[in-house]
mmCIF file of the N, C-alpha and C atoms, coordinates in Angstrom:
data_MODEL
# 
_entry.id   MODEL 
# 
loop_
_atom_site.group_PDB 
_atom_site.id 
_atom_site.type_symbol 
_atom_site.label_atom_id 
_atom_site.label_alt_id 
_atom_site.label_comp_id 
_atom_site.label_asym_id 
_atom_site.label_entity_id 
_atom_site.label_seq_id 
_atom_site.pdbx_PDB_ins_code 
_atom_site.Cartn_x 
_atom_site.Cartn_y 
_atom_site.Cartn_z 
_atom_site.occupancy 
_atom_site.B_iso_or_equiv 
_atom_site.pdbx_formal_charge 
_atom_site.auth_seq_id 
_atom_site.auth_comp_id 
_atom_site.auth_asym_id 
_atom_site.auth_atom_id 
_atom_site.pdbx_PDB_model_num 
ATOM 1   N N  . UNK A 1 1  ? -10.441 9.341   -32.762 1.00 0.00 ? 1  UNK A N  1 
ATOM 2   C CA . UNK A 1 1  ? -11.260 10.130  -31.857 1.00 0.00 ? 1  UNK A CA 1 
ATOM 3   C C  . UNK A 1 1  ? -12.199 9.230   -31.050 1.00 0.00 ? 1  UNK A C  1 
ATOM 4   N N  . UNK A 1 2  ? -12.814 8.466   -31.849 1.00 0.00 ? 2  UNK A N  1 
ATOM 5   C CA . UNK A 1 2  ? -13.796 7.395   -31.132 1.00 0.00 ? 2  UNK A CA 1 
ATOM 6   C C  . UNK A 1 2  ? -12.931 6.648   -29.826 1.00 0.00 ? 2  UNK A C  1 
ATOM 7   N N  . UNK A 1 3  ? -11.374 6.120   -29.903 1.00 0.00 ? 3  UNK A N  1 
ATOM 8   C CA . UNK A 1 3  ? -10.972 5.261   -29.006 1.00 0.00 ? 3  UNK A CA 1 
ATOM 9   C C  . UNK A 1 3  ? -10.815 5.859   -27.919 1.00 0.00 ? 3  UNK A C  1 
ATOM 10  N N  . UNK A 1 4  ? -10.821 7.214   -28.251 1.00 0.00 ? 4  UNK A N  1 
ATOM 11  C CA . UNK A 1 4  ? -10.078 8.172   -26.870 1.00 0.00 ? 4  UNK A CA 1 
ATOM 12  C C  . UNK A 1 4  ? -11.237 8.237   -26.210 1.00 0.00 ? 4  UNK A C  1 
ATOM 13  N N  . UNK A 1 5  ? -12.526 8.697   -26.666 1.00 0.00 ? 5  UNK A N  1 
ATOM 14  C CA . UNK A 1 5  ? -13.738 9.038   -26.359 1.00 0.00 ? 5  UNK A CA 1 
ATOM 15  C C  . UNK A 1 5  ? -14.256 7.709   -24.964 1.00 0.00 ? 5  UNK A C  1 
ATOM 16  N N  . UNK A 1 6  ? -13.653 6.629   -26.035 1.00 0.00 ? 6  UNK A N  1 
ATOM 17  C CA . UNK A 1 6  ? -14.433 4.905   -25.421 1.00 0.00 ? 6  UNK A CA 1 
ATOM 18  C C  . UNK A 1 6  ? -13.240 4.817   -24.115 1.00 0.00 ? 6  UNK A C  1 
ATOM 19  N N  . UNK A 1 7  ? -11.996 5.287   -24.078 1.00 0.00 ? 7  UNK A N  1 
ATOM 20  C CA . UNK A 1 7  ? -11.301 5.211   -23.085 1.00 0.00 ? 7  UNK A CA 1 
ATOM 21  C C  . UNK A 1 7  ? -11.840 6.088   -21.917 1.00 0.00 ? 7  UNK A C  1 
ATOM 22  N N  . UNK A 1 8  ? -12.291 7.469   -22.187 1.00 0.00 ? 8  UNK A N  1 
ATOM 23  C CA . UNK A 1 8  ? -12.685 8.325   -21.308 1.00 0.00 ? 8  UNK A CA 1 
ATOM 24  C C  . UNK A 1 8  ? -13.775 7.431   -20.302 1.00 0.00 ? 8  UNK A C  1 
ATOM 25  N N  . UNK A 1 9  ? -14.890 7.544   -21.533 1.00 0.00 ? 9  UNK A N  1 
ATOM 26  C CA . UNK A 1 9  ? -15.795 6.660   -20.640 1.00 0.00 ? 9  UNK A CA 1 
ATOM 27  C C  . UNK A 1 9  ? -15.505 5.293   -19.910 1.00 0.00 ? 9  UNK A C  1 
ATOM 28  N N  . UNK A 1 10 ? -15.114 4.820   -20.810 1.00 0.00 ? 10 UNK A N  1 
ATOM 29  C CA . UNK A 1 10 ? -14.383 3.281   -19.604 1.00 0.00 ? 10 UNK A CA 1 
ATOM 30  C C  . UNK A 1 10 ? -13.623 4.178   -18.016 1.00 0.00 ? 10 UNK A C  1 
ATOM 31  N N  . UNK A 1 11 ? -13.217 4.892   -18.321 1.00 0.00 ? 11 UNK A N  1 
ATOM 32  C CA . UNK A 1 11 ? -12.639 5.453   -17.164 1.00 0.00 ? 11 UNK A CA 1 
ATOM 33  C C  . UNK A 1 11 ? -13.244 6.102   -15.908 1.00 0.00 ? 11 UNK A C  1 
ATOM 34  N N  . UNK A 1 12 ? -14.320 6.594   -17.035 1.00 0.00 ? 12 UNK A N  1 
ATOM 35  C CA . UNK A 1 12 ? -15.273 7.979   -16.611 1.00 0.00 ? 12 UNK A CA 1 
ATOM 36  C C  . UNK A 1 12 ? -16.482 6.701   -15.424 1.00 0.00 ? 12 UNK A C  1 
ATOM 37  N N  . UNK A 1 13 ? -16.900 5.148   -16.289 1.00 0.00 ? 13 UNK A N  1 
ATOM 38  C CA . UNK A 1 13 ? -17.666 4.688   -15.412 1.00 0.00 ? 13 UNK A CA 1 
ATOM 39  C C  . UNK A 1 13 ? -16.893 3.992   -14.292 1.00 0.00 ? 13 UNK A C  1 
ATOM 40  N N  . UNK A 1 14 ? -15.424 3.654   -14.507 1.00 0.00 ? 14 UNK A N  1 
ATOM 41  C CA . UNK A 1 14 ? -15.012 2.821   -13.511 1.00 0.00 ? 14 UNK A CA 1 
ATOM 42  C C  . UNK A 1 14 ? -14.900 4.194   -12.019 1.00 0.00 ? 14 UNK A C  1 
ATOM 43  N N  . UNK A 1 15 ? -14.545 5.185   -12.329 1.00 0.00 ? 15 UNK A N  1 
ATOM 44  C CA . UNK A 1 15 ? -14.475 5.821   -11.095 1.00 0.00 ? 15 UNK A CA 1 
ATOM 45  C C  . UNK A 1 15 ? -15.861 5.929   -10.358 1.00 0.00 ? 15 UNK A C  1 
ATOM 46  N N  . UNK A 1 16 ? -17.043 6.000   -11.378 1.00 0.00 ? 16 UNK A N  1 
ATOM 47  C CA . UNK A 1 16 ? -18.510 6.047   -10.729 1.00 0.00 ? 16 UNK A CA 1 
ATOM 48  C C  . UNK A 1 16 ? -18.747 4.934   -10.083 1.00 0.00 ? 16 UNK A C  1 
ATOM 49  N N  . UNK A 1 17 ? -18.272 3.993   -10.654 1.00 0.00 ? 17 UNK A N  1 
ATOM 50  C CA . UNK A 1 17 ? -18.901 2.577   -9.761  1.00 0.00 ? 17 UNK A CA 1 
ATOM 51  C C  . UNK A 1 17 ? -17.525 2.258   -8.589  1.00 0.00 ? 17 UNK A C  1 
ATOM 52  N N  . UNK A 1 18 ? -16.433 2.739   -8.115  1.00 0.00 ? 18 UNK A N  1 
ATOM 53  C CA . UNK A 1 18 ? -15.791 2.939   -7.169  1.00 0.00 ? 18 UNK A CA 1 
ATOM 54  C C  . UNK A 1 18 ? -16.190 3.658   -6.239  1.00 0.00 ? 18 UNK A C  1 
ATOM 55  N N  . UNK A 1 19 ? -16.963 4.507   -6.715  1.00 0.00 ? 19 UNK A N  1 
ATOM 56  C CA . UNK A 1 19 ? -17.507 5.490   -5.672  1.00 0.00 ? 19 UNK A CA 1 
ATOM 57  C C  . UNK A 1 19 ? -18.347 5.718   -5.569  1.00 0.00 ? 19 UNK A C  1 
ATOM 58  N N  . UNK A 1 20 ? -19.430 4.625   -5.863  1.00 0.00 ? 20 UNK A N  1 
ATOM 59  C CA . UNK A 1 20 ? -20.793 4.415   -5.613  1.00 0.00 ? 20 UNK A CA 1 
ATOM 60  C C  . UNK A 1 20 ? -20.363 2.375   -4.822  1.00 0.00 ? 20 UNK A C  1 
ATOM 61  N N  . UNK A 1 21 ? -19.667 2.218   -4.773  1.00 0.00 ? 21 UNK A N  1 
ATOM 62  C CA . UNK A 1 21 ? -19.962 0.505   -4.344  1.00 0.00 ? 21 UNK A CA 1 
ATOM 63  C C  . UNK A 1 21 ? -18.729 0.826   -3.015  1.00 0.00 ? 21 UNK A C  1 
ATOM 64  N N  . UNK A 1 22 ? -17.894 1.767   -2.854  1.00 0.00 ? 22 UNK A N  1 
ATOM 65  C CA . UNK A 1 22 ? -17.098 1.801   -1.621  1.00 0.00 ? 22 UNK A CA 1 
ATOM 66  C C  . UNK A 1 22 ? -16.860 3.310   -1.439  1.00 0.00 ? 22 UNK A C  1 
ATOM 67  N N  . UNK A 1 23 ? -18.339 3.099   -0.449  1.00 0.00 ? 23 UNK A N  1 
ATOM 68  C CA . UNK A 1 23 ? -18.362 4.870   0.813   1.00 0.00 ? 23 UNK A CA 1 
ATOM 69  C C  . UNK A 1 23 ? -17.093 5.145   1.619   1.00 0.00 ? 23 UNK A C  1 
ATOM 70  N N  . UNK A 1 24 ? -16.471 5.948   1.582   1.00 0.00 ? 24 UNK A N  1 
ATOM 71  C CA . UNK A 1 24 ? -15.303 6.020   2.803   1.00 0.00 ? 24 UNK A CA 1 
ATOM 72  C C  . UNK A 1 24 ? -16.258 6.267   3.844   1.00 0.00 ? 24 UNK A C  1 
ATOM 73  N N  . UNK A 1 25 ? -15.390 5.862   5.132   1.00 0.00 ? 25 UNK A N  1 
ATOM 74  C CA . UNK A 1 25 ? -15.833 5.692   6.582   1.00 0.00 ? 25 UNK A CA 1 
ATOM 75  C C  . UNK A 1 25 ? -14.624 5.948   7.452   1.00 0.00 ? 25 UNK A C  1 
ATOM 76  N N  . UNK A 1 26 ? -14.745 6.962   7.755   1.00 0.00 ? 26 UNK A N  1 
ATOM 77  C CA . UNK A 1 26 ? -13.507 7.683   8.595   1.00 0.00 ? 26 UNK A CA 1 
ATOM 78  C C  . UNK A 1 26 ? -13.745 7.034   9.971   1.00 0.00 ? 26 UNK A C  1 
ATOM 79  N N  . UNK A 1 27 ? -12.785 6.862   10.657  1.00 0.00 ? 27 UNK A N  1 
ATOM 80  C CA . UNK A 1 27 ? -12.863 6.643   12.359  1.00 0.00 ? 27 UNK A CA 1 
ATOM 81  C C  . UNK A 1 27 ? -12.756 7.673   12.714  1.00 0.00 ? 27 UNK A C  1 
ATOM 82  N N  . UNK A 1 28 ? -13.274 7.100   14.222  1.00 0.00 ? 28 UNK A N  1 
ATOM 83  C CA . UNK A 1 28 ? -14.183 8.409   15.146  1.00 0.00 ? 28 UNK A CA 1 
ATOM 84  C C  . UNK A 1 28 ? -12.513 9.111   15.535  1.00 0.00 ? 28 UNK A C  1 
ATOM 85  N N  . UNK A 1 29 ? -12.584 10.467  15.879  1.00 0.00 ? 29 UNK A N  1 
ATOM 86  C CA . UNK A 1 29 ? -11.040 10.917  15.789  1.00 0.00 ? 29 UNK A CA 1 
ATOM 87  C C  . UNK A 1 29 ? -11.079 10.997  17.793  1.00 0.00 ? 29 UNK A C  1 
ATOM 88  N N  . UNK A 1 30 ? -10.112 10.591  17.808  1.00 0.00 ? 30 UNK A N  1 
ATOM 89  C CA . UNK A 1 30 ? -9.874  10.682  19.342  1.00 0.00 ? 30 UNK A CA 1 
ATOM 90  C C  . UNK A 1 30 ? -8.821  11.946  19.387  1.00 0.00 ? 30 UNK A C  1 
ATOM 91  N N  . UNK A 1 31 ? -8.841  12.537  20.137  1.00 0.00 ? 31 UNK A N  1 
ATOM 92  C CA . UNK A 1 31 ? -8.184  14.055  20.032  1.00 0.00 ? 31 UNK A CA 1 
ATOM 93  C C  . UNK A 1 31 ? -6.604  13.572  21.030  1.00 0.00 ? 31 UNK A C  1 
ATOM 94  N N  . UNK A 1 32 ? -7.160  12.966  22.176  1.00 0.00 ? 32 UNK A N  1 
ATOM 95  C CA . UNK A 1 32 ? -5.751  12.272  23.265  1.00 0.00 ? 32 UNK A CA 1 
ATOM 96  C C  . UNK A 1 32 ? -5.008  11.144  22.745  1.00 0.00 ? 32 UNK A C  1 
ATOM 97  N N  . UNK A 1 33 ? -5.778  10.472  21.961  1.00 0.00 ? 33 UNK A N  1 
ATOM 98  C CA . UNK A 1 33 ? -4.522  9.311   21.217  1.00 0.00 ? 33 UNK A CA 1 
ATOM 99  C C  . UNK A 1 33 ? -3.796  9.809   19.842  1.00 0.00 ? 33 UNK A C  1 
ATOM 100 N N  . UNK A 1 34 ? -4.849  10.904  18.732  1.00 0.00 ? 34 UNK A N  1 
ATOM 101 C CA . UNK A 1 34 ? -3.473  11.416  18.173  1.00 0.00 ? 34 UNK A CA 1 
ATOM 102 C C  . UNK A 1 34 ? -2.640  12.295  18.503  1.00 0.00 ? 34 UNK A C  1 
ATOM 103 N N  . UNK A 1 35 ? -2.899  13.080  19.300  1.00 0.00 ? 35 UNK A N  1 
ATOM 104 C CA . UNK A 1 35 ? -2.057  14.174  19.669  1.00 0.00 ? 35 UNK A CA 1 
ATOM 105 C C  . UNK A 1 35 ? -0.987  13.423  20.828  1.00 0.00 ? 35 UNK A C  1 
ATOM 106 N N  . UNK A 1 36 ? -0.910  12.053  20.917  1.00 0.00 ? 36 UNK A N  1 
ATOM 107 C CA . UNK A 1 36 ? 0.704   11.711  21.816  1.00 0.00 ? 36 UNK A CA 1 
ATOM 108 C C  . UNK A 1 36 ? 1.785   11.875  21.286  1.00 0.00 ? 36 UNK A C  1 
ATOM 109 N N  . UNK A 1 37 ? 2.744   12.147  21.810  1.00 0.00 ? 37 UNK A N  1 
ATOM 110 C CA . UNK A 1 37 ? 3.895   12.140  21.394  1.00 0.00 ? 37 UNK A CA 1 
ATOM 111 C C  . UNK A 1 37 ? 4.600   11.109  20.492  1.00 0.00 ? 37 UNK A C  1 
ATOM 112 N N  . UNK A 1 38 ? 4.156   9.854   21.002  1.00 0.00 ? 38 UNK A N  1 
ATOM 113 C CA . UNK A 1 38 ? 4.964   8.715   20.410  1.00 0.00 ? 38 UNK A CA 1 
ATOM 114 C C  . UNK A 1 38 ? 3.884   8.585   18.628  1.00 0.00 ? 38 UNK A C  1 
ATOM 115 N N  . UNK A 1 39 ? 2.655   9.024   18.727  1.00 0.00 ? 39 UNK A N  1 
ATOM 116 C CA . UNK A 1 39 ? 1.832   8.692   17.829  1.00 0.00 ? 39 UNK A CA 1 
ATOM 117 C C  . UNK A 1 39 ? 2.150   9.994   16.887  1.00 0.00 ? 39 UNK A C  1 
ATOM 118 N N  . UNK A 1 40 ? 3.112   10.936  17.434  1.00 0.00 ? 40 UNK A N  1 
ATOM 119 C CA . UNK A 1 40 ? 3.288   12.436  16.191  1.00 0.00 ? 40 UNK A CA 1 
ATOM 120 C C  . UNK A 1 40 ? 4.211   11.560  15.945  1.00 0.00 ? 40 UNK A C  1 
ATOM 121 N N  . UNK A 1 41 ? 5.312   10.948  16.327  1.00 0.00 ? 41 UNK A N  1 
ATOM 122 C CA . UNK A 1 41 ? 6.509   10.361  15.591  1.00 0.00 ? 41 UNK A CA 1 
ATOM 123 C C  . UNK A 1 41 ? 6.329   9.135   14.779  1.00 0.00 ? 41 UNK A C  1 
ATOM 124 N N  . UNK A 1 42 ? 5.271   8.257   15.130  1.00 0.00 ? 42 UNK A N  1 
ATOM 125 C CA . UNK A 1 42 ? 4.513   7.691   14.370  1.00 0.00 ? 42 UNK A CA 1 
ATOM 126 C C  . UNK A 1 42 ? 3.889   7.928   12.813  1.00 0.00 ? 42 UNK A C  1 
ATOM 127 N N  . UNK A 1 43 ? 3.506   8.403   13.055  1.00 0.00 ? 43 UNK A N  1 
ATOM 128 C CA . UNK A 1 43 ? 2.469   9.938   12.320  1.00 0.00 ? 43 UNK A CA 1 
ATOM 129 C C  . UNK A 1 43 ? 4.171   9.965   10.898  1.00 0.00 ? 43 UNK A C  1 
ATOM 130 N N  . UNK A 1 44 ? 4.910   10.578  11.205  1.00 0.00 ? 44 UNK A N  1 
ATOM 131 C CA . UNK A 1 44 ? 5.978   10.877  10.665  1.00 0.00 ? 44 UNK A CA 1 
ATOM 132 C C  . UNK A 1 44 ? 7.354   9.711   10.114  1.00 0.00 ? 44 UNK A C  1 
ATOM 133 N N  . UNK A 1 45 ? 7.114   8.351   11.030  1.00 0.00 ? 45 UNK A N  1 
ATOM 134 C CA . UNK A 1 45 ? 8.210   7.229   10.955  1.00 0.00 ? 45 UNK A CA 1 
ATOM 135 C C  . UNK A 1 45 ? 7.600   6.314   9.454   1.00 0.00 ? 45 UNK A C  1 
ATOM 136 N N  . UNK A 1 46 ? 6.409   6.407   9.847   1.00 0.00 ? 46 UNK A N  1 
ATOM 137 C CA . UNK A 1 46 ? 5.276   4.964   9.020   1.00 0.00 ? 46 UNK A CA 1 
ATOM 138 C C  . UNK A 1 46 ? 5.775   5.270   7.380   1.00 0.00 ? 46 UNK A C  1 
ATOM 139 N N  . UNK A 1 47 ? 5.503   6.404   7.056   1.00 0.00 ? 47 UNK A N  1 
ATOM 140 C CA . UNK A 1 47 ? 6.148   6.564   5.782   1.00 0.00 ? 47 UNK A CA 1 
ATOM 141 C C  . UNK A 1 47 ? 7.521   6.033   5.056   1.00 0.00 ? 47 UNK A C  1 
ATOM 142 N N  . UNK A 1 48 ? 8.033   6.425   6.019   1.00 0.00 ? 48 UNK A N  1 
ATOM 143 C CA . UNK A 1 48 ? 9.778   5.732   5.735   1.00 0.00 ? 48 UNK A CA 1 
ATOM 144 C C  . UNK A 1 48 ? 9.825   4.051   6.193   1.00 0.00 ? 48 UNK A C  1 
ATOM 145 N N  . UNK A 1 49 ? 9.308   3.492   7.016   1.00 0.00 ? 49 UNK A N  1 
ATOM 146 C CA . UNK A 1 49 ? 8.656   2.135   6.978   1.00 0.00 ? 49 UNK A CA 1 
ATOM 147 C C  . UNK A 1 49 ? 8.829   1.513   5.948   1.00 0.00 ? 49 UNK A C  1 
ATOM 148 N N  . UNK A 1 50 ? 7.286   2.142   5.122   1.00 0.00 ? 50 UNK A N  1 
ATOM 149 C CA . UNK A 1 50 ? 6.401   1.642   4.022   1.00 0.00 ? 50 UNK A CA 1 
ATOM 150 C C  . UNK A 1 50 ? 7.390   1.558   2.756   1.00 0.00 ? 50 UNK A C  1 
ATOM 151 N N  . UNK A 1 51 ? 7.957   2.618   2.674   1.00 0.00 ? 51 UNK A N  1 
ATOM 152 C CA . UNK A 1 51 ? 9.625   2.773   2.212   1.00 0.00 ? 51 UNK A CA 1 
ATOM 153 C C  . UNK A 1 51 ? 10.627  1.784   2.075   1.00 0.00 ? 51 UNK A C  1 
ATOM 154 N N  . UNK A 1 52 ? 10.522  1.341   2.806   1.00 0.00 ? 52 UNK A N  1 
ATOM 155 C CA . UNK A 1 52 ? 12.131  0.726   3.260   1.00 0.00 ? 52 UNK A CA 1 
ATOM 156 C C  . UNK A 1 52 ? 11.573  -0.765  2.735   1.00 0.00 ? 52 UNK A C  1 
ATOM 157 N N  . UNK A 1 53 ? 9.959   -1.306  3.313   1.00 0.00 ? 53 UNK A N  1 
ATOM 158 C CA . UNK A 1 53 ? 9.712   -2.376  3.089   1.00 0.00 ? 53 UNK A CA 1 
ATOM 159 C C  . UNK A 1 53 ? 9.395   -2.625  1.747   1.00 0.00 ? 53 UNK A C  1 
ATOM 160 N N  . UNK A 1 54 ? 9.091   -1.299  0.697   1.00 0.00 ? 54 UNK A N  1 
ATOM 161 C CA . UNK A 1 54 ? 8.776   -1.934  -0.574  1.00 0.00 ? 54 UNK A CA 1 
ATOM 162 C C  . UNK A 1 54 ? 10.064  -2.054  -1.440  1.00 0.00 ? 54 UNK A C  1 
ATOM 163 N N  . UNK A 1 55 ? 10.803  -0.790  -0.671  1.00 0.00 ? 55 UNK A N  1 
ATOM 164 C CA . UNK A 1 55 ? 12.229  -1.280  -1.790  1.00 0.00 ? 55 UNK A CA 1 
ATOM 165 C C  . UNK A 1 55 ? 13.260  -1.777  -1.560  1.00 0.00 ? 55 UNK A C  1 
ATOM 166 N N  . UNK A 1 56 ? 13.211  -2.402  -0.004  1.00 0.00 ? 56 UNK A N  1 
ATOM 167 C CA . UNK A 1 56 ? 14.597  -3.539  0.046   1.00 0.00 ? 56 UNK A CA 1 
ATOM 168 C C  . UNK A 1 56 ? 13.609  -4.911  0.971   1.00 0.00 ? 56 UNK A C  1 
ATOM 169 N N  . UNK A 1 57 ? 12.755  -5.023  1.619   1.00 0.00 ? 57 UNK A N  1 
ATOM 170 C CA . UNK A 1 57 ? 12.437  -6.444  2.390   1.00 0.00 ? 57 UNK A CA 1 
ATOM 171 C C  . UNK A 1 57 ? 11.529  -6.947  1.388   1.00 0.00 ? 57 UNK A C  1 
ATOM 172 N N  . UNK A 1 58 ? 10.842  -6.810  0.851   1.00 0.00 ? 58 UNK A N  1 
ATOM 173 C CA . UNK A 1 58 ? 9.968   -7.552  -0.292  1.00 0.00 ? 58 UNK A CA 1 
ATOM 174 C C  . UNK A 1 58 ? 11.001  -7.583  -1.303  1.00 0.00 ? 58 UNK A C  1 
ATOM 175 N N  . UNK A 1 59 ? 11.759  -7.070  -1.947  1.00 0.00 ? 59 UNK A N  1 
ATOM 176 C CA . UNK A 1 59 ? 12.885  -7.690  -2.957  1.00 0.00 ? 59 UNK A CA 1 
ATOM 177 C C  . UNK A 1 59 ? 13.630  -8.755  -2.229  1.00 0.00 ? 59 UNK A C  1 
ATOM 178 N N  . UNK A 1 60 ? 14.226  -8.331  -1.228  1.00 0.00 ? 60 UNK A N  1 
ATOM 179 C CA . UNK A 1 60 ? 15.042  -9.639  -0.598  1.00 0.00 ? 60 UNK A CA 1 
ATOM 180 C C  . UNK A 1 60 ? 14.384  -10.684 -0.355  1.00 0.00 ? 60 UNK A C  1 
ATOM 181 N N  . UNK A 1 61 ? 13.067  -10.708 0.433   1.00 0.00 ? 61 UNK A N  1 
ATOM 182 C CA . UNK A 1 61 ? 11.863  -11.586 0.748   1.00 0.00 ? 61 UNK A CA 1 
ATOM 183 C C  . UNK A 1 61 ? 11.821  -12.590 -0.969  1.00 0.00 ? 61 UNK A C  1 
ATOM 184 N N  . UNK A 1 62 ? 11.545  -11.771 -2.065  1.00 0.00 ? 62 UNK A N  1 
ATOM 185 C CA . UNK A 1 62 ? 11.510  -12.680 -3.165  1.00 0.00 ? 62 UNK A CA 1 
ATOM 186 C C  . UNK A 1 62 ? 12.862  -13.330 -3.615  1.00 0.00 ? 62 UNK A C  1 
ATOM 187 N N  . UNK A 1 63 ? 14.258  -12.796 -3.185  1.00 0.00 ? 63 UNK A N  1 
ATOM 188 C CA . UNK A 1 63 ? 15.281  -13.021 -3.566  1.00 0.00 ? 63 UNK A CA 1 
ATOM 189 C C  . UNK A 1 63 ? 15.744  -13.971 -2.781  1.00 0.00 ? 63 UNK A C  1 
ATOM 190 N N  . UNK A 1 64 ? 15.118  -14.422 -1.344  1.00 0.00 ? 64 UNK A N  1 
ATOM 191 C CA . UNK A 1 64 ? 15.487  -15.567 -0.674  1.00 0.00 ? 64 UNK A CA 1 
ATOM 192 C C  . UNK A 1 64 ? 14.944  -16.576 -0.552  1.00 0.00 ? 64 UNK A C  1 
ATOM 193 N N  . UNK A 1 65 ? 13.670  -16.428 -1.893  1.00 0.00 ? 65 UNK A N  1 
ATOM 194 C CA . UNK A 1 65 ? 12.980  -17.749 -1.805  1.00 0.00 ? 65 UNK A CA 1 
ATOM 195 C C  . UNK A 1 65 ? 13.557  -18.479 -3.542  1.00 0.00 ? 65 UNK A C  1 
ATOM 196 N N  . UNK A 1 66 ? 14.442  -18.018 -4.201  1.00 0.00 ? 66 UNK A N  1 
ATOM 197 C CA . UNK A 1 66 ? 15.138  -18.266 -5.253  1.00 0.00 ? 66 UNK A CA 1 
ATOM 198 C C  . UNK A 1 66 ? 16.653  -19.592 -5.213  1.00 0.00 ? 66 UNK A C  1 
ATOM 199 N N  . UNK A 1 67 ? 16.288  -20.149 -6.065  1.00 0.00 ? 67 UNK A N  1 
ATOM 200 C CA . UNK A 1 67 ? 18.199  -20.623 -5.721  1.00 0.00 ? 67 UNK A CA 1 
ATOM 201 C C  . UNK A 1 67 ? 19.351  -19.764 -5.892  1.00 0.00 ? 67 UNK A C  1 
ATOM 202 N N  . UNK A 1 68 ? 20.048  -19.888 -5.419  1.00 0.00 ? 68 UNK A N  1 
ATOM 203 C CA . UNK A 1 68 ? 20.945  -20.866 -4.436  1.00 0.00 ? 68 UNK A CA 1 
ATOM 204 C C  . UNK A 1 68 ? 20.294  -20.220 -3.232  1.00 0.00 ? 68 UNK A C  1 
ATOM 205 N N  . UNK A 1 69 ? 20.209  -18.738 -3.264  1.00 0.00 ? 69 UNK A N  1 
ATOM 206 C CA . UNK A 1 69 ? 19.582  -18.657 -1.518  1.00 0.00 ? 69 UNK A CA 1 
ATOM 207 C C  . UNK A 1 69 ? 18.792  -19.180 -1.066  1.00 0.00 ? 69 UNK A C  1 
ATOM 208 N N  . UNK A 1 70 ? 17.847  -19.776 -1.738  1.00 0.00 ? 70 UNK A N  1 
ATOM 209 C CA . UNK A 1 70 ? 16.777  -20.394 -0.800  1.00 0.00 ? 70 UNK A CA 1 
ATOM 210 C C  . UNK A 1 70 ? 17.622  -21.974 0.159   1.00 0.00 ? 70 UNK A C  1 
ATOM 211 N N  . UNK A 1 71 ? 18.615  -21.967 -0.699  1.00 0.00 ? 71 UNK A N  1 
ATOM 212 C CA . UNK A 1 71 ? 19.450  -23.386 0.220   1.00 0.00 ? 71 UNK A CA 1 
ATOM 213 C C  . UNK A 1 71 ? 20.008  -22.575 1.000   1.00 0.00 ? 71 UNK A C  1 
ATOM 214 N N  . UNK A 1 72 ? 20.949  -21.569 0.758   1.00 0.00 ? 72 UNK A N  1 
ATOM 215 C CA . UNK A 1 72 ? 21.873  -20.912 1.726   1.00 0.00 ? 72 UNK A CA 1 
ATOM 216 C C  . UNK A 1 72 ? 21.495  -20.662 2.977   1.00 0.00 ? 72 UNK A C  1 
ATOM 217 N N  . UNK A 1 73 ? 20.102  -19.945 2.679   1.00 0.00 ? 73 UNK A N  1 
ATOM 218 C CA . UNK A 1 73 ? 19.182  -19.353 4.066   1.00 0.00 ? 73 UNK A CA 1 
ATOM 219 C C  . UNK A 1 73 ? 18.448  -20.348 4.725   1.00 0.00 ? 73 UNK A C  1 
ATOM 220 N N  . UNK A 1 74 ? 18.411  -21.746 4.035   1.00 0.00 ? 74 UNK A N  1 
ATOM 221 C CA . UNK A 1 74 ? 17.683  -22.530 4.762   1.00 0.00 ? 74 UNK A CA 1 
ATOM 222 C C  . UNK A 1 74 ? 16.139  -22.465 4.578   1.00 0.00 ? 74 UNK A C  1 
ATOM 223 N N  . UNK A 1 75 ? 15.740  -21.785 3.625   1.00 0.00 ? 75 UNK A N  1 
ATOM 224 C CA . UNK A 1 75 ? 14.643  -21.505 3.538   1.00 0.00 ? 75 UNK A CA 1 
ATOM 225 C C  . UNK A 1 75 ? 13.565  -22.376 3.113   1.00 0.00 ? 75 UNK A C  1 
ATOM 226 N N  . UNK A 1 76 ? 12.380  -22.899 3.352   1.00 0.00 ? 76 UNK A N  1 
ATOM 227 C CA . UNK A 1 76 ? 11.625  -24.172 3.033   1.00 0.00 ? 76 UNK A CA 1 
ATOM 228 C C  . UNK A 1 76 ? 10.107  -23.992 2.803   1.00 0.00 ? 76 UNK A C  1 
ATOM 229 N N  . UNK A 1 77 ? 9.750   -24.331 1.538   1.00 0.00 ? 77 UNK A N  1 
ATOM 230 C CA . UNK A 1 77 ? 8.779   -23.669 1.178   1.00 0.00 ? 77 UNK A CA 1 
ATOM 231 C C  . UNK A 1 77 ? 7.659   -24.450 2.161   1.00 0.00 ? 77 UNK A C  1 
# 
């Protein structure tokens, strides 16, 4: 009972001091730059992006700095 208790609180202060040492600060909202067209598809592309880059270009990125690819690709640290 005690460890669960000491976990809570370890938990309970790390969120207080996250959110006492970093205020969010929103930007000022411009109403004509989000509402463009290219910035709604934006708005909607970035996700699949963020996607694509964590589960195939950062694996390959680490997989081409490895041997043999790192000779194959020419790659030089």
């Amino acid at each position: 009972m005690a460890g669960k208790l000491g976990k809570f609180a370890a938990g309970l202060a790390l969120c207080a001091a996250l959110l006492v040492s970093a205020p969010a600060q929103a930007d000022d909202h411009d109403s004509r730059r989000s509402g463009h067209p290219v910035r709604i598809v934006a708005y909607l592309l970035h996700p699949i992006g963020v996607i694509i880059d964590t589960l195939i270009f950062k694996p390959a990125h680490w997989l081409g700095h490895r041997e043999p690819f790192q000779t194959l690709f020419g790659h030089e640290d």
